[in-house]
C-alpha positions in Angstrom: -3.8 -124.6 -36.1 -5.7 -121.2 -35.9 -5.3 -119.1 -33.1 -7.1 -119.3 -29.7 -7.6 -116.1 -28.7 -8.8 -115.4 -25.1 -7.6 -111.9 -24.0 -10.6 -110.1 -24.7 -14.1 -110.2 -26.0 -13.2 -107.6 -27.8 -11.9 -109.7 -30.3 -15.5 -110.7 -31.5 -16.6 -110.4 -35.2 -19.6 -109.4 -36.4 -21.9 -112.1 -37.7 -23.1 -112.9 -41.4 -26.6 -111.2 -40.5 -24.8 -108.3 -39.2 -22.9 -107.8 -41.9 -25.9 -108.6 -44.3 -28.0 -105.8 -42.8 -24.8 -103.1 -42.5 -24.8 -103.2 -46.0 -28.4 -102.9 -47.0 -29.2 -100.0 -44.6 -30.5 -96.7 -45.3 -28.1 -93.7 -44.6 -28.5 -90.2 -43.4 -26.4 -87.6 -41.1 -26.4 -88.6 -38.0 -25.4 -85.2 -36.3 -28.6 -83.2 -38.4 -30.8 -86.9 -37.0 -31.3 -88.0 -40.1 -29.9 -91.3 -39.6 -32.7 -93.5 -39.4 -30.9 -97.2 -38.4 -29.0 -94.8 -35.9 -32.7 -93.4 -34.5 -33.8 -97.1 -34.7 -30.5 -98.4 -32.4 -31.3 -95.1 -29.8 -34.9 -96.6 -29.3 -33.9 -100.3 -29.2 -31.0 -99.6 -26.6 -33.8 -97.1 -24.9 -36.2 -99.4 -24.5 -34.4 -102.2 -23.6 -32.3 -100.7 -20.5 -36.0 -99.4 -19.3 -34.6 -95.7 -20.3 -36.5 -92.8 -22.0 -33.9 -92.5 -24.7 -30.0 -93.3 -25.9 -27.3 -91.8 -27.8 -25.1 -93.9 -30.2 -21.0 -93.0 -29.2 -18.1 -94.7 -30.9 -16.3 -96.3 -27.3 -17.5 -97.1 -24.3 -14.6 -95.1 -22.7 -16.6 -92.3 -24.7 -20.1 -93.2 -23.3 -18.5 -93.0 -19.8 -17.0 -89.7 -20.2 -19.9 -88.1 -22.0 -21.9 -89.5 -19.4 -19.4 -88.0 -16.7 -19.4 -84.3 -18.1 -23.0 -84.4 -18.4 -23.9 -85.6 -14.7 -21.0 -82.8 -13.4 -19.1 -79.3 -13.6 -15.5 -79.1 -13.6 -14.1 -78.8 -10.1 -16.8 -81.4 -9.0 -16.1 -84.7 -7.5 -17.2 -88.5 -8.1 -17.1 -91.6 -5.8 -16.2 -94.5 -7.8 -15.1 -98.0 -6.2 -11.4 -97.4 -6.1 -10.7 -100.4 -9.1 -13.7 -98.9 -11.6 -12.7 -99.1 -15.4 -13.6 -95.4 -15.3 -10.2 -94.8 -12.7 -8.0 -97.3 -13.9 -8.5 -98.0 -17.5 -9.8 -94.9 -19.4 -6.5 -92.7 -19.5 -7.3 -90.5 -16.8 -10.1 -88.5 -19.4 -12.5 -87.9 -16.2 -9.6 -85.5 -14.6 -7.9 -84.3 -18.0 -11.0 -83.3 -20.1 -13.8 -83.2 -17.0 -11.7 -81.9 -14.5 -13.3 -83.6 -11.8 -11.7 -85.5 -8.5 -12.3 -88.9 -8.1 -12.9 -89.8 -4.3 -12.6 -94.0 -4.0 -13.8 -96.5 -2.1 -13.1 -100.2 -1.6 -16.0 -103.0 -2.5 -15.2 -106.7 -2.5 -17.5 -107.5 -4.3 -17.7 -105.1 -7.4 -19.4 -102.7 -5.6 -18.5 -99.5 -3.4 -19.2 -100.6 -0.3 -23.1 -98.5 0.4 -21.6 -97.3 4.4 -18.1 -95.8 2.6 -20.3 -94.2 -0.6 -22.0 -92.1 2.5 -18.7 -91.2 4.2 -17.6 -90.0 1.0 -20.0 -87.7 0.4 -18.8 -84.4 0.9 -20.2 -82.0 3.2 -21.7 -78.3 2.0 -18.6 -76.7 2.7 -16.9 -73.5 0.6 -13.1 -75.8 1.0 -14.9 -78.7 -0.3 -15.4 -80.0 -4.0 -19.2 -80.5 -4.7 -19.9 -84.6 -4.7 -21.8 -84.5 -8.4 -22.1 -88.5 -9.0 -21.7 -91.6 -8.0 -20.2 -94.4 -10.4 -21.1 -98.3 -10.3 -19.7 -100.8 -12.7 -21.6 -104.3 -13.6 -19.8 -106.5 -14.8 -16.8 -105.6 -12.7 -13.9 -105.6 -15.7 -10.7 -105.6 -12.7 -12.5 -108.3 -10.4 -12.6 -110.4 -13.2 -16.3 -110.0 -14.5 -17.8 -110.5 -11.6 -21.6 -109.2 -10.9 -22.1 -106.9 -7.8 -25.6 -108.2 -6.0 -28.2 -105.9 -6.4 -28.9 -105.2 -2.9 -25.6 -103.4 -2.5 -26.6 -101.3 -5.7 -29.7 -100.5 -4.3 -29.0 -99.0 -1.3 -26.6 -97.0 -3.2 -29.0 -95.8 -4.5 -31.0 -94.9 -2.0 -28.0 -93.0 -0.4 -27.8 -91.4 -3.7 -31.6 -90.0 -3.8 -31.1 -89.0 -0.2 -28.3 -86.8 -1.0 -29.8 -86.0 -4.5 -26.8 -87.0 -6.5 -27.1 -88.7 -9.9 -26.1 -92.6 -10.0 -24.2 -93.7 -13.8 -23.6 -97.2 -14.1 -20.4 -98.6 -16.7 -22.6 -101.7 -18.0 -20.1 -102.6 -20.6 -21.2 -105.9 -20.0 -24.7 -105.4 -18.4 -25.8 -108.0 -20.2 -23.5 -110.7 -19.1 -24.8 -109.1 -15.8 -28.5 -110.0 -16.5 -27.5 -113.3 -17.5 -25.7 -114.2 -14.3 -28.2 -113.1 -12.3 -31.0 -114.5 -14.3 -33.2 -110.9 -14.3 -34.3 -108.6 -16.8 -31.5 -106.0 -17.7 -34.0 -103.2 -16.7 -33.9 -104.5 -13.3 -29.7 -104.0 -13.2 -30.6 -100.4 -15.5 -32.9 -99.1 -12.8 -29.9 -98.2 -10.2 -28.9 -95.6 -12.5 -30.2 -92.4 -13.6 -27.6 -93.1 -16.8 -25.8 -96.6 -18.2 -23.6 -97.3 -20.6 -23.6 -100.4 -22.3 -21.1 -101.8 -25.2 -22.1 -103.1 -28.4 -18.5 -104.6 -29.7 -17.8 -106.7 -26.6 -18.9 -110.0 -26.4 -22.6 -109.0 -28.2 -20.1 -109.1 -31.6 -20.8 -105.3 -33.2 -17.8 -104.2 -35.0 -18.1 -100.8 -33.7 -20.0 -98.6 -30.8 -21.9 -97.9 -27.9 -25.1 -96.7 -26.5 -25.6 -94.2 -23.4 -28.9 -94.3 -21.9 -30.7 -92.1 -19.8 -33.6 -89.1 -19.7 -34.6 -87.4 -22.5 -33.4 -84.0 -20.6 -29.8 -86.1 -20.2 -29.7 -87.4 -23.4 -30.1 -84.2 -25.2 -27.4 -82.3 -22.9 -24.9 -85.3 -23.6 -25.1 -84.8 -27.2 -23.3 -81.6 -26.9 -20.4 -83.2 -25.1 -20.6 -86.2 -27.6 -20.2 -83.8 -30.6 -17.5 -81.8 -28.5 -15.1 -85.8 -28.0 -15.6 -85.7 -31.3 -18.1 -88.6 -31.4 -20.6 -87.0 -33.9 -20.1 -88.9 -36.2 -22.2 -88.9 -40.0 -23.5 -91.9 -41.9 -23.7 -94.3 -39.3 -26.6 -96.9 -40.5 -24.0 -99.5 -41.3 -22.5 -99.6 -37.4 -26.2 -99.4 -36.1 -27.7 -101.7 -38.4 -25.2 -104.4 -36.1 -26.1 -103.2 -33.2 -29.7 -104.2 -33.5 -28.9 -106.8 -34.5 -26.3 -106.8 -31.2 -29.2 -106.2 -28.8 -31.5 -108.8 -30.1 -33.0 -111.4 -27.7 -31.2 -114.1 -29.4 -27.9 -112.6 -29.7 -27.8 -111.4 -26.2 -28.9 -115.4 -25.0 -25.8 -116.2 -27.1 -23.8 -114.8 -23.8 -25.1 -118.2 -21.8 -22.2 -120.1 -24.0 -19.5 -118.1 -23.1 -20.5 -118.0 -19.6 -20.2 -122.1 -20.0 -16.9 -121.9 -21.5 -15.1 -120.1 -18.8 -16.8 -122.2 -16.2 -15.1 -125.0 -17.7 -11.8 -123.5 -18.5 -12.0 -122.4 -15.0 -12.3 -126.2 -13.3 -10.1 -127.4 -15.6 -7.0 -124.9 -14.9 -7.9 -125.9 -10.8 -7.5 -129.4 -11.3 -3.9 -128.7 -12.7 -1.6 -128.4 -9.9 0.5 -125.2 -9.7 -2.8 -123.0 -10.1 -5.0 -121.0 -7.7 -8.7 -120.8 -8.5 -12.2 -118.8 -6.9 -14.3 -120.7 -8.6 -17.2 -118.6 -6.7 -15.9 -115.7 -8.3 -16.0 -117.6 -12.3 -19.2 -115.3 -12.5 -19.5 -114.4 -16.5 -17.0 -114.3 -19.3 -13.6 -114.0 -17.1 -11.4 -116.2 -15.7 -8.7 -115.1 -13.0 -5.8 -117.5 -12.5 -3.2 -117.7 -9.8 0.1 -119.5 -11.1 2.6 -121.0 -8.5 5.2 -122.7 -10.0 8.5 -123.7 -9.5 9.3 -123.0 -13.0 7.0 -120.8 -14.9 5.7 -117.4 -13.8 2.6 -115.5 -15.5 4.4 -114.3 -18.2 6.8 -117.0 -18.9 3.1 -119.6 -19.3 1.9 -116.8 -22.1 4.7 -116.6 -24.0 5.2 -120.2 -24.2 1.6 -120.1 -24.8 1.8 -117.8 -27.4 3.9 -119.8 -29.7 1.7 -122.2 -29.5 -1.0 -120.3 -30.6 -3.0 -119.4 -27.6 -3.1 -115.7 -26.0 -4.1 -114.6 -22.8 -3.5 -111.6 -20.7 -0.8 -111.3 -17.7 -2.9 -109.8 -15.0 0.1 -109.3 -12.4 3.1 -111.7 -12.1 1.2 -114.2 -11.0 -1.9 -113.8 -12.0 -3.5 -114.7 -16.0 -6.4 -113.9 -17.4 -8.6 -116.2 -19.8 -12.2 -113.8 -21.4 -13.9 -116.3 -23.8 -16.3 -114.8 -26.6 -18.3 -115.6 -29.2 -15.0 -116.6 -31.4 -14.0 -119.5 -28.7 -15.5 -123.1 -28.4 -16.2 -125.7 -26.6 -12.9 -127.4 -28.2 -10.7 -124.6 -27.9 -10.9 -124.6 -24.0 -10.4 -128.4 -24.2 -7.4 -128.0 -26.1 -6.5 -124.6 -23.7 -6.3 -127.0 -20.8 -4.4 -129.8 -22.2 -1.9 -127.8 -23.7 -1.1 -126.1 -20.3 -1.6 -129.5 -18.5 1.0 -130.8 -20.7 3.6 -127.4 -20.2 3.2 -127.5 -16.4 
């Protein structure tokens, strides 16, 4: 039995035509410009997020932070909803290398709520740090992958242009996003003057990430990518991929995935001892609350685990299922009657 692996879509392997075109591209130094599959991936990534140009980065965490020192000076301060990737899952980079204070604020639904983004603007005052940006997330990695309406983002961002402060969006998973929502990924894009978006996630590239924004932004953030250490050399084999990655038919790819959480997600409610939002079964992630005389979160994964099937332990009581491009229809089936069968 091979393993069913559902703690990430990071997990994903890079297709045959992926690999095929890695190995037949052209190579050139990326850092001089002179890598043309990398110039190609820029303009793809541009162009699709409705951006005037892109920069190529190894890690999303990286895209975020170059995108962070570029919108801001040190001593500044960002408002990001208080459970954004960018505060709880990307090792504290925005206050150790940035030197910036993060202000929070609470959205339920993925998003900061619009009326506490424009309390936490600070006022023009010498004992104040400057507010330099404000930070969304789409899809919302913490809330379990769930897609923030648009109407909340937009009236960020009209609080945002009122004040004149920069907007930079973590779309990791934009696309998942796009999907859910059943728009074009420019209309997500245009809430931000900057977004990030990963390749290696669910989309299947082995490596990378693109950071998209103005020309003007672009260029600046190219100094602070070369300065993480993110200017990299002969980088047509990674880029090749992530064409491929951002292709109409790869991205549609997404939809199954979507599907397969959906029905690992009825299946775990019908099993008594678990706690399901189905409303909140959005993209790729699945939340579940375990109360059970016997088992607790962690006790379900490691029996899971020797048989062959990994999740994540969210809190004690709380696992969480992210299906991919490596996970089928079967697999879930066989997910659910295995812990059917357990509980």
């Amino acid at each position: 039995m091979q393993t069913i692996d559902l703690r990430r879509d990071t997990i994903t392997i890079p297709t045959a035509e992926m690999k095929d075109e890695a190995f037949k591209a052209p190579l050139g130094d990326s850092v001089y410009g002179e890598d043309p599959k990398q110039r190609d991936l820029e303009k793809v990534a541009a162009e699709k997020l409705g951006k005037e140009a892109a920069i190529f980065v190894p890690s999303g965490t990286q895209g975020n932070l170059v995108a962070l020192l570029t919108h801001t000076e040190r001593g500044n301060e960002i408002i990001v909803e208080e459970n954004a990737h960018i505060r709880t899952s990307e090792t504290g980079g925005a206050s150790c290398v940035g030197g910036l204070m993060i202000k929070t604020v609470y959205g339920e639904d993925g998003a900061p709520a619009p009326e506490g983004v424009e309390d936490a603007i600070r006022k023009n005052d010498i004992h104040y740090p400057r507010t330099a940006l404000i930070c969304l997330e789409s899809t919302h990695y913490r809330y379990g992958g769930i897609v923030p309406p648009l109407d909340q983002f937009k009236k960020i961002q009209n609080i945002a242009v009122q004040h004149k402060i920069p907007v930079h969006l973590d779309g990791a998973r934009i696309f998942n996003s796009s999907i859910y929502l059943g728009v074009d990924v420019k209309k997500i894009a245009r809430y931000a003057d900057s977004v990030m978006v990963s390749l290696s996630k669910g989309l299947g590239a082995p490596v990378g990430s693109v950071l998209c924004g103005t020309s003007e932004f672009i260029e600046k953030a190219k100094r602070h990518r070369k300065m993480l250490g993110g200017g990299m050399r002969q980088t047509g084999w990674l880029c090749a991929c992530g064409i491929i990655a951002l292709s109409d038919n790869n991205i549609n790819n997404l939809k199954a995935d979507h599907e397969n959480a959906k029905l690992l997600a009825q299946g775990l409610s019908d099993i008594p001892g678990f706690t399901l939002n189905l409303e909140r079964v959005h993209t790729n992630f699945v939340l579940a609350q375990l109360h059970h005389s016997k088992y607790n979160a962690f006790s379900l994964l490691e029996i899971l685990k020797i048989k062959r099937i990994l999740a994540t332990q969210a809190d004690e009581a709380t696992l969480r299922f992210v299906t991919s491009r490596e996970i089928e229809h079967n697999d879930i089936v066989a997910v659910i009657d295995t812990i059917r069968a357990i509980l």
